[in-house]
C-alpha positions as CSV (number, residue, x, y, z in Angstrom):
1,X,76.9,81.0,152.7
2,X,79.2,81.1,155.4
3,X,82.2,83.2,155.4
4,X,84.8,80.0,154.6
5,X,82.4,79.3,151.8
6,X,82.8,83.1,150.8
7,X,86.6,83.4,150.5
8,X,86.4,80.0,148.5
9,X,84.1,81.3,145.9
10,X,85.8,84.3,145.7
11,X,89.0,82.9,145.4
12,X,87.2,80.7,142.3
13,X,86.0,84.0,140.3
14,X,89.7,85.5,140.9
15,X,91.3,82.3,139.6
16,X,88.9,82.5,136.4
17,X,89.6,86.2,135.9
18,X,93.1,85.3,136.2
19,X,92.6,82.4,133.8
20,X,90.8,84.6,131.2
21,X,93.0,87.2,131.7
22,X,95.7,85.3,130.0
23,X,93.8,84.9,126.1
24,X,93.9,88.3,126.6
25,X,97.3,89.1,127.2
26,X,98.7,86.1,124.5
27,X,100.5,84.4,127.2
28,X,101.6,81.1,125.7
29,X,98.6,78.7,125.5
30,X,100.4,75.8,127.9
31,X,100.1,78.9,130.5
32,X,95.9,79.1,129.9
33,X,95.3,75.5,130.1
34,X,97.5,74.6,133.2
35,X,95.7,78.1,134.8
36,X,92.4,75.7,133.9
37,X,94.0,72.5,135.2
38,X,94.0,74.7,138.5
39,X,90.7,76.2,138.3
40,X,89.2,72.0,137.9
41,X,91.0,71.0,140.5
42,X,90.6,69.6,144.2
43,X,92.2,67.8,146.7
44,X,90.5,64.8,145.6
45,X,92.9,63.1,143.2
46,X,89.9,61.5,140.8
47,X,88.9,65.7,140.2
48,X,92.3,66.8,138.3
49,X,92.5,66.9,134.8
50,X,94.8,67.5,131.8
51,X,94.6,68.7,128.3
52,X,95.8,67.0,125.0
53,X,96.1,69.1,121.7
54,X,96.1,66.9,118.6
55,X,99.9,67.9,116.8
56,X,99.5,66.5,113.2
57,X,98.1,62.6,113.7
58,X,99.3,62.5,117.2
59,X,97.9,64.0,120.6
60,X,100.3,65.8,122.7
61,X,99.8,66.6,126.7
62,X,99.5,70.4,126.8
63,X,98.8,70.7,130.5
64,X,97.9,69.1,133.4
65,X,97.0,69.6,137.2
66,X,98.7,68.6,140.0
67,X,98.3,65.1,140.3
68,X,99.9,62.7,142.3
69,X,102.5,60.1,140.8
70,X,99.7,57.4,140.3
71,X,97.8,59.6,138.5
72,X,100.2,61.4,136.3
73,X,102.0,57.9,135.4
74,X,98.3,57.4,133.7
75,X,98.4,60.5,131.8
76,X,101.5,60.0,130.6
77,X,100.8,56.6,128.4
78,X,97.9,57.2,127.4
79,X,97.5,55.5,124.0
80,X,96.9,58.3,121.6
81,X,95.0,55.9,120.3
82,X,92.7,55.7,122.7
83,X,91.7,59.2,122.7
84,X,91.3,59.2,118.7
85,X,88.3,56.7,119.6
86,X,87.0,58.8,121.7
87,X,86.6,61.4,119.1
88,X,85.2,58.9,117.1
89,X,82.5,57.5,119.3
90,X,81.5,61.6,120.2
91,X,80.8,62.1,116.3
92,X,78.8,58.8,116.9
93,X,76.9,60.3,119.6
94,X,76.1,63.7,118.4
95,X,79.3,65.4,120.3
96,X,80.6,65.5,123.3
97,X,78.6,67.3,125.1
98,X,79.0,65.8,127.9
99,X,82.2,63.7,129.8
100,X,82.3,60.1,128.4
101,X,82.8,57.6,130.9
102,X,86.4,55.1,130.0
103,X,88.3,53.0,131.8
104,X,89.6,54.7,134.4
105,X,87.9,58.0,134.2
106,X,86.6,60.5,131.6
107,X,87.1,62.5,128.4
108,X,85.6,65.3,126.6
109,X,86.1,67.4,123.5
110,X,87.1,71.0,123.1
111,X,85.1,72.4,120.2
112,X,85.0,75.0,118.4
113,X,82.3,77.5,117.1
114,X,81.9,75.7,114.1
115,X,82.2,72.3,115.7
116,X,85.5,71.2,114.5
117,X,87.7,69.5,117.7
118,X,90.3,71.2,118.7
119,X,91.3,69.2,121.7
120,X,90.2,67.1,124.9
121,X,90.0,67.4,128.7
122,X,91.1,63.7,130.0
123,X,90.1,62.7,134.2
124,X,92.1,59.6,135.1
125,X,90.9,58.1,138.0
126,X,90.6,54.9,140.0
127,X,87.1,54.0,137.9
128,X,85.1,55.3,135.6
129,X,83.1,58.6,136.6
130,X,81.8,61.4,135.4
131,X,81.3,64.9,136.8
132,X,78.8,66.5,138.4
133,X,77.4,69.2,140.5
134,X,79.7,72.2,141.1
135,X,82.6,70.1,139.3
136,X,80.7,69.2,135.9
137,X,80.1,73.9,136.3
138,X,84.1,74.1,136.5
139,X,84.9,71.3,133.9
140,X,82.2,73.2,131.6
141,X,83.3,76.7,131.7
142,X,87.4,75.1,131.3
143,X,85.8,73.6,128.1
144,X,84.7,76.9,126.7
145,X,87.7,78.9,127.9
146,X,90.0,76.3,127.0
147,X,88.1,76.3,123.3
148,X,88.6,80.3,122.9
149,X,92.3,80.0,123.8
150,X,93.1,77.4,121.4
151,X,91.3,79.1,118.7
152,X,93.1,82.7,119.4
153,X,96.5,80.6,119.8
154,X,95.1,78.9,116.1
155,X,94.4,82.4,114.9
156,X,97.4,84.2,116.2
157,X,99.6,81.5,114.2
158,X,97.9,81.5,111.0
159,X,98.0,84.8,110.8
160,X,101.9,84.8,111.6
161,X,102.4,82.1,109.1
162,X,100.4,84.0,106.6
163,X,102.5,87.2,107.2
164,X,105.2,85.7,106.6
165,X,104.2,83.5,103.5
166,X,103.0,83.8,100.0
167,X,99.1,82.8,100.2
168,X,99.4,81.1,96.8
169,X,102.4,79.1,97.2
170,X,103.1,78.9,100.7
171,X,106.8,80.1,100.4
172,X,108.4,82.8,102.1
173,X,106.7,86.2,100.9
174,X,109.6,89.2,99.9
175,X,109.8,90.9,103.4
176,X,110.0,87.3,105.3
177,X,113.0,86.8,102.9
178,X,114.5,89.8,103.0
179,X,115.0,89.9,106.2
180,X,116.1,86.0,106.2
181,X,118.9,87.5,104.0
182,X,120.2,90.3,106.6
183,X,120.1,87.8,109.1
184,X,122.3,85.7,107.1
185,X,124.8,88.7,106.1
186,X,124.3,90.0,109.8
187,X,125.7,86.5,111.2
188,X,128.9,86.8,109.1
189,X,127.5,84.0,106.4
190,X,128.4,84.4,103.0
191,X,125.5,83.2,100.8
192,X,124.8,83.3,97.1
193,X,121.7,84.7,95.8
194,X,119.3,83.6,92.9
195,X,116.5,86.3,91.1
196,X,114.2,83.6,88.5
197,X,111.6,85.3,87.1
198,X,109.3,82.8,84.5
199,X,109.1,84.1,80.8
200,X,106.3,85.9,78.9
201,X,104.2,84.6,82.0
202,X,101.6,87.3,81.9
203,X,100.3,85.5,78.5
204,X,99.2,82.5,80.7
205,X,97.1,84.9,81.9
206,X,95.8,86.8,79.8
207,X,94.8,83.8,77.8
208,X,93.9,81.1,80.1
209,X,93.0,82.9,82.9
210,X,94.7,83.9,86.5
211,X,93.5,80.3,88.0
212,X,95.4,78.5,85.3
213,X,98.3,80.9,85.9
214,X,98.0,80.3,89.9
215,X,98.2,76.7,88.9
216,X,101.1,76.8,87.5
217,X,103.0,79.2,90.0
218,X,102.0,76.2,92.9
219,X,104.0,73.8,90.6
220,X,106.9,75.9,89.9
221,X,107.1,76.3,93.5
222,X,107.1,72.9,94.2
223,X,109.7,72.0,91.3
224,X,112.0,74.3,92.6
225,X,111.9,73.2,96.0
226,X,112.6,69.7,94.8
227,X,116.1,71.1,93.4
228,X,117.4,72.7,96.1
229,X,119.4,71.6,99.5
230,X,118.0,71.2,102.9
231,X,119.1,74.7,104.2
232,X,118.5,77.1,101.4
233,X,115.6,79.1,101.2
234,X,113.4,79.4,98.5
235,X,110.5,82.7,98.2
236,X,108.0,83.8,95.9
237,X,109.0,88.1,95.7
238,X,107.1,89.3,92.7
239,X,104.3,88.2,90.6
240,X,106.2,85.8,88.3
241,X,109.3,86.1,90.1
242,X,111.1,83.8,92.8
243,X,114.5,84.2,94.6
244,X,116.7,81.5,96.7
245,X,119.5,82.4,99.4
246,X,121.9,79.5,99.0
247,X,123.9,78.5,102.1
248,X,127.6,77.4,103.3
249,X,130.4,77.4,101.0
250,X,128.7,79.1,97.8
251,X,131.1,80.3,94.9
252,X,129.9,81.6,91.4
253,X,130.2,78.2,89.6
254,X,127.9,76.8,92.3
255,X,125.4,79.9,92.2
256,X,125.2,79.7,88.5
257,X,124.6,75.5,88.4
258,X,122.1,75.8,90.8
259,X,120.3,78.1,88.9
260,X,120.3,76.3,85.8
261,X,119.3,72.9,87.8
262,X,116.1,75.2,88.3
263,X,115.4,76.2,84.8
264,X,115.9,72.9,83.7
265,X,113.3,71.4,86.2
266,X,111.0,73.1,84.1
267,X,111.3,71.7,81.2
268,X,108.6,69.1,81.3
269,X,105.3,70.0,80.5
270,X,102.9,71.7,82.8
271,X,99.5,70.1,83.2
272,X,96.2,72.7,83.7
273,X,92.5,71.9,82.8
274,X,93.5,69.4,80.1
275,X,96.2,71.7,79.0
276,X,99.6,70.8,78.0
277,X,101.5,74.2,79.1
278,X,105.3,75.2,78.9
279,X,106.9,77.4,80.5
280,X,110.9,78.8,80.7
281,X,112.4,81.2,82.9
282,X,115.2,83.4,83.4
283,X,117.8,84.0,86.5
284,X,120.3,86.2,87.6
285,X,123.1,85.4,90.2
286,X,125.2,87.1,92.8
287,X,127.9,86.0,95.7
288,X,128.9,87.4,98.5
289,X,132.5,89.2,98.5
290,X,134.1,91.9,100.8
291,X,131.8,94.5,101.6
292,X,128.8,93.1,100.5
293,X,125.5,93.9,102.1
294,X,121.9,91.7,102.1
295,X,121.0,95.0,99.9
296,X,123.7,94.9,97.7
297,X,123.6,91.4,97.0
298,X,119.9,91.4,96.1
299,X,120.2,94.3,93.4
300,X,123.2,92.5,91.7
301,X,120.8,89.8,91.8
302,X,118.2,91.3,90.0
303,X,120.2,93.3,87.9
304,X,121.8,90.0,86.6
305,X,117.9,88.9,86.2
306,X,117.4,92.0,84.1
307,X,119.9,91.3,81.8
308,X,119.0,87.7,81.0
309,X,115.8,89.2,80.2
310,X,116.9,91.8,77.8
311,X,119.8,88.7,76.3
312,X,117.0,86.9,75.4
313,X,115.5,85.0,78.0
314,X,115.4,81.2,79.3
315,X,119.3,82.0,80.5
316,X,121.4,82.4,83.6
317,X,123.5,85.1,84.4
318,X,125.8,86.3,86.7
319,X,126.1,89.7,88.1
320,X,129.6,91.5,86.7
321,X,130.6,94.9,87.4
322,X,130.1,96.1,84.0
323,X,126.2,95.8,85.0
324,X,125.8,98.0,87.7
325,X,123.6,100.9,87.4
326,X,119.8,101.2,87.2
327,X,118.1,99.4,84.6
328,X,117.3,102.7,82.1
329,X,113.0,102.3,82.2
330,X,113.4,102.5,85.9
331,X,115.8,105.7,85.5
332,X,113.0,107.0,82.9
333,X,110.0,106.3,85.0
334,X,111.6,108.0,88.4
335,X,111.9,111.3,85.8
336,X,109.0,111.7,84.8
337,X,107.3,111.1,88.2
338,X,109.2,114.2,89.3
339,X,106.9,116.0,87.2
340,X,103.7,114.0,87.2
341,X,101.8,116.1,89.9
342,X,103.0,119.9,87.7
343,X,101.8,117.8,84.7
344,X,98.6,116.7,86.2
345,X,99.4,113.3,85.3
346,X,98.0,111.8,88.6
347,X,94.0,111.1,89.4
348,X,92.1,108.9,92.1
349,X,89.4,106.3,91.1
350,X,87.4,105.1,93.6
351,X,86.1,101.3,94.2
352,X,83.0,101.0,96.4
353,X,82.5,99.1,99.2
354,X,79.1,97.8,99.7
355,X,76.9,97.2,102.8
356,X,76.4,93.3,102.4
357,X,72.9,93.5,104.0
358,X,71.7,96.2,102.3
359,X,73.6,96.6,98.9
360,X,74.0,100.3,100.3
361,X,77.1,102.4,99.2
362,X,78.8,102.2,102.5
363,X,82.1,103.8,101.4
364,X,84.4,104.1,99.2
365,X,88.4,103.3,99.1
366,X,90.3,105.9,97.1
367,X,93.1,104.5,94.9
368,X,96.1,106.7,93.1
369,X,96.7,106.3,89.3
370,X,99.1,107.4,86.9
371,X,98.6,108.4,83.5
372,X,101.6,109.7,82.0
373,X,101.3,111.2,78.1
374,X,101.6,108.9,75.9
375,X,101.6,105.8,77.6
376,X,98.1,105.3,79.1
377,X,97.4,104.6,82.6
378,X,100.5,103.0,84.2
379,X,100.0,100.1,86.9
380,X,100.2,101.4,90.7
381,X,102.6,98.3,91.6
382,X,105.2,100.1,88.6
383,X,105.2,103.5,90.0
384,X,104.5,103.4,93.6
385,X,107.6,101.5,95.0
386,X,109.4,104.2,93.4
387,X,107.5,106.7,94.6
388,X,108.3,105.3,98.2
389,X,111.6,104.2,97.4
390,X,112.4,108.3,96.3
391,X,110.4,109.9,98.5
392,X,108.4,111.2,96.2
393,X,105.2,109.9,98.2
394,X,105.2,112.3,100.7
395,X,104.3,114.6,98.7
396,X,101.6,113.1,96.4
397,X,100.3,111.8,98.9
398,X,99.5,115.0,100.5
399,X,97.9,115.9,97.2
400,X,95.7,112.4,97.6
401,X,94.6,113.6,101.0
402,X,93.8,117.1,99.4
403,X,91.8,115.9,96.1
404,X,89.5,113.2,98.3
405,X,88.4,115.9,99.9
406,X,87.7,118.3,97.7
407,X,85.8,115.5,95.5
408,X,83.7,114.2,98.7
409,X,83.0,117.8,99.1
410,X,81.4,118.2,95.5
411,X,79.6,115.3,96.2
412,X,77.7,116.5,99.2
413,X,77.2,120.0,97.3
414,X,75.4,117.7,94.6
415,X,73.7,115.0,96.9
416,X,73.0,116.4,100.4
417,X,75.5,113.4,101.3
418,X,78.4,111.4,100.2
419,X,79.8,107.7,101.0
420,X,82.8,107.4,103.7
421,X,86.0,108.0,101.7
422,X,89.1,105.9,102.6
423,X,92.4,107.0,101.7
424,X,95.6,104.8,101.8
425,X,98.8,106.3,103.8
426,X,102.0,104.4,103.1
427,X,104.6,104.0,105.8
428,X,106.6,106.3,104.0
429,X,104.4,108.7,104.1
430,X,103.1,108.2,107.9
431,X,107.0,107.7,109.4
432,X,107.4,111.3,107.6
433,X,106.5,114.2,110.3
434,X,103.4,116.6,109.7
435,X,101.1,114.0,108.9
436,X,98.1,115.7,111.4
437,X,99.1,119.1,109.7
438,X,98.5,117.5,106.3
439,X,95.1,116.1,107.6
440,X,94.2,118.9,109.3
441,X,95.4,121.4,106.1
442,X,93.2,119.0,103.6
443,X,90.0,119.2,105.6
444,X,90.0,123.0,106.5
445,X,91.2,123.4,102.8
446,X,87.9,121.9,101.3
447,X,85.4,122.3,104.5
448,X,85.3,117.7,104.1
449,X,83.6,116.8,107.5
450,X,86.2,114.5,109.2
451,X,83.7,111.9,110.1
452,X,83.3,111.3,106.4
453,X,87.4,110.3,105.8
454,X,88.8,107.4,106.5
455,X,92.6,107.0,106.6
456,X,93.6,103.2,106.0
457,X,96.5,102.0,107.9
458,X,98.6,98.5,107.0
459,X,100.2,96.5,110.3
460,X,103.3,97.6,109.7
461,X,103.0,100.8,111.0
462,X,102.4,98.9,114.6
463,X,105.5,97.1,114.7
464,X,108.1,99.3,113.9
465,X,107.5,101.8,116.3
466,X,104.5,100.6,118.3
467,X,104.0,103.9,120.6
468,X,104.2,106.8,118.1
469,X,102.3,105.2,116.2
470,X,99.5,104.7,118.8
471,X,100.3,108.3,119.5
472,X,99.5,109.6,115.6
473,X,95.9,107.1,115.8
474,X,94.7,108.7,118.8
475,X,95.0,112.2,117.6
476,X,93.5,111.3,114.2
477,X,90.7,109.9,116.5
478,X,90.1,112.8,118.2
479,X,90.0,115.2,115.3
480,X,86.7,112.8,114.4
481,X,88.8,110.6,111.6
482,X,87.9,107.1,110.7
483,X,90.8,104.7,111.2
484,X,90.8,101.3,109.0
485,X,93.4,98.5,109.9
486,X,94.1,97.5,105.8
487,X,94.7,93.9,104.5
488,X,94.3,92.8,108.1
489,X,96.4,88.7,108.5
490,X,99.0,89.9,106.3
491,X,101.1,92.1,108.8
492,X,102.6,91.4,112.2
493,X,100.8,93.4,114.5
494,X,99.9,92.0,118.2
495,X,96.0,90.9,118.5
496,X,96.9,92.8,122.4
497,X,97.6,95.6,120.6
498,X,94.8,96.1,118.5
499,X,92.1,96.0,121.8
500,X,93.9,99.6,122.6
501,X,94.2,101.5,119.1
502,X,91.0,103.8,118.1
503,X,90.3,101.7,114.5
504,X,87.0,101.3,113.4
505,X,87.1,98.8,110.7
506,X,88.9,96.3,110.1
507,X,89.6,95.3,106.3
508,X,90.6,91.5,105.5
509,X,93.1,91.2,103.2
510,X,91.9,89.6,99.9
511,X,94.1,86.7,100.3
512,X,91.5,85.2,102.9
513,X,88.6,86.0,100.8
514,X,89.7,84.2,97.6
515,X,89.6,80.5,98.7
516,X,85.4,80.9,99.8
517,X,83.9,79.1,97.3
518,X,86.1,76.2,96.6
519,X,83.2,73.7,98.0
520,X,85.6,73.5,101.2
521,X,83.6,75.5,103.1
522,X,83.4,78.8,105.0
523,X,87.0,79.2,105.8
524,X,87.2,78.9,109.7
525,X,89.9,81.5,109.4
526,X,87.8,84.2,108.0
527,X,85.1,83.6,110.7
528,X,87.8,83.8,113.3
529,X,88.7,87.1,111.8
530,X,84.9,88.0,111.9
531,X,84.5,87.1,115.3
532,X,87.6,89.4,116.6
533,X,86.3,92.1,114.5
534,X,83.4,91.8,116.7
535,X,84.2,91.3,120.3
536,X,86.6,94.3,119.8
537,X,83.6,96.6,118.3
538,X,85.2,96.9,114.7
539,X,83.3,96.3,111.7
540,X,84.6,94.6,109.0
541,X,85.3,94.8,104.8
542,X,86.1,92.0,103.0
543,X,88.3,92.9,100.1
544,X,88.7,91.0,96.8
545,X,85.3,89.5,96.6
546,X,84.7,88.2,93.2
547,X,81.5,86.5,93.3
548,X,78.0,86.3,94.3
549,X,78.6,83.1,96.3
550,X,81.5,84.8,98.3
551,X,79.5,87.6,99.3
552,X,76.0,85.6,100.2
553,X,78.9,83.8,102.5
554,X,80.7,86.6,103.5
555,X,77.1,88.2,104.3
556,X,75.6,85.1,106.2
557,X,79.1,84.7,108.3
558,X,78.1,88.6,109.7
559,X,80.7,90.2,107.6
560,X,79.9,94.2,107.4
561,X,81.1,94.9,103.7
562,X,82.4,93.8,101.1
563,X,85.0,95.5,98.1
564,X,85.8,93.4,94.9
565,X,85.2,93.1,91.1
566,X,82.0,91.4,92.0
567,X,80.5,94.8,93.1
568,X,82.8,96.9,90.8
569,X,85.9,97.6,89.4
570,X,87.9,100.9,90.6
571,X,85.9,103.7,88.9
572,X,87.1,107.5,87.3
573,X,84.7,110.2,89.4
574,X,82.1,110.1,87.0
575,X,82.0,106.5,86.8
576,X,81.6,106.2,90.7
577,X,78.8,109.1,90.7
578,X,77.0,107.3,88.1
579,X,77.2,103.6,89.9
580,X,76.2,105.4,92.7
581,X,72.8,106.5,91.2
582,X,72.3,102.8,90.2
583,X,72.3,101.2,94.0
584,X,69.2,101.1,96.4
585,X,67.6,104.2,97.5
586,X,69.0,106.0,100.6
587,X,72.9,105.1,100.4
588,X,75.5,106.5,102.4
589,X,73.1,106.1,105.6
């Protein structure tokens, strides 16, 4: 190879590294392909090539080399048409492995890893060709590069959609709405506010079952979309509850019709398994006036809500002054939390996560309950928020940290080992200074080895302040903590980010898990997930697995473990100990 031949070939592996470069750094996809365009090119006009993305039943140009005005006029009018066939005659074929000659040049399919097309790469030329030699090496490494930037761009925005969105309905989730609503207030707008929560909905299911419940959440969505304007916004916030921010020139009278137009809509029957169902809600209103704030507004709200609820249900109301204040269980629950650590109220169950191919207790995710005298245990989505809300966090979960350890420790007095133990830390808890201290306090405390604790972490630590937080994960790391990136999809943190924080694991929210197994498939965004827990060295749990069929797929797709009912329930200490003792011989390795 001569030296011209040299500094062109090098100048080829710097233009791919620059190419690949981009996935990495989530540079807009449009930047990757024209960076391929490039890489295919020549300065013969029948070598250049663009890309076409399919955008609902259409396919769009994404990018395109530098071709001359001949050429480019061809790429431009392409019949989309046309390139539809083409898929059609590679499914024909066997795939496009290979560039199919047309009229006037050649196509080929971007694929992914499970063979679904996510795109082509079009030649136009004077006649039909196809390539070959070094060309066909550059249009096949384009292919693949091309194919792993349009699945991370695919990832990247289902995962932004989903952290945004309820999984169930597909509406805006509470913090996606809640912030919609301070932008709103923030822009000077004046909008009116509707809390709905459906009536006595927890029978549905308790009785039918939580499928026939999610049933009938999808169609109340969908009713009470169908009622309101182009411009409001409609969100799923609570279990049974859903809230609209209605926009422009809102007064009470309008507030309050609205919100009746929406408990009417569901009036007619509800149809579920062969089941005639009905169903009534309640709803509270609020407007805007002077001095109003997006957190103002959204209490009156909901304190309207609450007293429809205590009036008798199926009802509107509208926020008056006379209502303000907190509703008085809230008042009585915050009390008695004051006193629930002095009153040993609190305790930890612990639900096992399983090695999916071994059946091995891997480890084990530690999970705060509250069981206050006289009333039984009390559920953790009741009593948290307050906790968090008061502040009151900070200080039980110190005591969280303290009691894992002191339990793991009895375990590996009485077993000569004990699973991984992962404990939860709220933001509340983590934004609070003297986390290390508390870390570092539990573990000397109890002698725990800090190989054998995990910490779990949500993504919402890693967008509000990206570089202390990175700061906090390193020195966990170095003290010889576990990290574990929780309900992983349902956050906003960067994929960039993630290559440069020390986590270990990274758990899938249960929200992913739950549609495996409705004869559609494995879910190609679960096996994205897999695949990015792998090529950045993390291992992965799957949370909420609730059958054998989920975890056989979930086990087959290279998932590391898996945490559900299907395994077990959260379990007391001696419950744990005891399912322990059932499981295949060796655990914990």
């Amino acid at each position: 190879m001569d030296q011209t031949e040299r500094s062109q070939s090098d100048r080829r592996e710097e233009g791919w590294r620059q190419a690949i470069g981009l996935l990495f750094e989530q540079r807009p996809l449009s930047e990757s392909l024209a960076a391929l365009c490039r890489q295919c090119g020549s300065t013969d006009d029948a070598r250049q090539v663009a890309f076409y993305l399919q955008e609902g039943e259409r396919w769009q140009l994404a990018a395109r080399g530098p071709l001359t005005a001949r050429s480019a006029a061809a790429i431009e009018v392409i019949e989309p048409g046309d390139l539809s066939r083409l898929v059609l005659e590679s499914a024909a074929v066997g795939g496009l492995d290979r560039g199919l000659p047309f009229e006037g040049g050649w196509a080929r399919s971007l694929e992914s890893g499970a063979g679904e097309v996510l795109g082509l790469i079009v030649n136009v030329a004077d006649g039909p060709i196809s390539p070959a030699g070094e060309h066909a090496r550059r249009i096949d490494m384009a292919c693949y590069v091309a194919a792993l930037a349009i699945e991370q761009r695919n990832l990247v925005d289902e995962l932004a959609f989903r952290a945004g969105h309820d999984h169930l309905t597909g509406l805006m989730n509470r913090a996606t709405f809640e912030r919609e609503l301070r932008e709103s207030m923030q822009r000077g707008e004046a909008p009116g506010l509707l809390c709905v929560s459906l009536d006595r909905f927890r029978l549905v299911n308790e009785v039918l079952g939580h499928a026939a419940g999610n049933s009938i959440l999808k169609q109340v969505g969908r009713r009470f979309q169908a009622c309101l304007r182009r411009g409001d916004t409609l969100a799923r916030v609570g279990g049974d509850e859903f809230a609209v921010i209605l926009r422009g020139e809102v007064d009470e009278g309008k507030a309050d019709a609205t919100a009746s137009l929406l408990l009417r809509s569901l009036s007619a029957p509800f149809f579920v398994d062969g089941n005639e169902l009905y169903v009534s809600a309640s709803a509270g209103t609020s407007c805007s006036r002077q001095g109003s704030t997006a957190e103002t507004l959204e209490r009156e709200a909901f304190i309207a809500l609450y007293h429809a609820k205590r009036a008798g249900k199926a009802r509107v109301m509208r926020f008056v002054g006379s209502m303000a204040g907190t509703p008085p269980e809230r008042l009585e629950m915050e009390k008695r939390l004051r006193t629930a650590l002095e009153r040993d109220e609190m305790l930890l169950y612990y639900q096992p996560q399983i090695e999916l191919a071994t059946g091995h207790v891997g480890g084990a995710e530690v999970l705060l309950r509250w069981r206050p005298e006289g009333l039984g245990i009390v559920s953790p989505a009741a009593f948290i928020p307050i906790l968090e809300e008061t502040g009151l966090i900070v200080e039980v979960g110190r005591w969280v940290l303290l009691e894992t350890c002191r339990q793991g420790m009895k375990w590996l007095a009485a077993w000569g080992r004990t699973p991984r133990l992962g404990v939860n830390v709220s933001a509340v808890q983590f934004a609070q200074p003297g986390l290390i201290q508390q870390v570092e306090s539990a573990l000397a405390e109890s002698g725990f080895p800090p190989a054998l604790l995990e910490l779990e972490l949500t993504e919402s630590l890693l967008v509000r302040d990206f570089e202390s937080a990175a700061r906090t994960f390193e020195s966990l790391h170095t003290m010889g903590i576990s990290l574990a990136l929780d309900d992983f999809g349902t956050g906003q943190s960067s994929l960039a980010y993630l290559q440069n924080l020390p986590f270990q694991r990274l758990k899938i929210d249960q929200s992913f898990i739950r549609p495996i197994g409705d004869d559609e498939g494995f879910p190609p965004l679960v096996d994205n997930i897999l695949r990015l827990g792998e090529g950045l060295g993390m291992s992965t749990i799957a949370e909420g697995v609730e059958t054998a069929h989920q975890a056989e797929m979930l086990r087959q797709a290279g998932c590391g473990e898996g945490q559900g009912y299907f395994f077990a329930k959260p379990l007391p200490v001696a419950g744990f100990a005891e399912f322990c003792g059932r499981q295949p011989a060796q655990p914990f390795d």
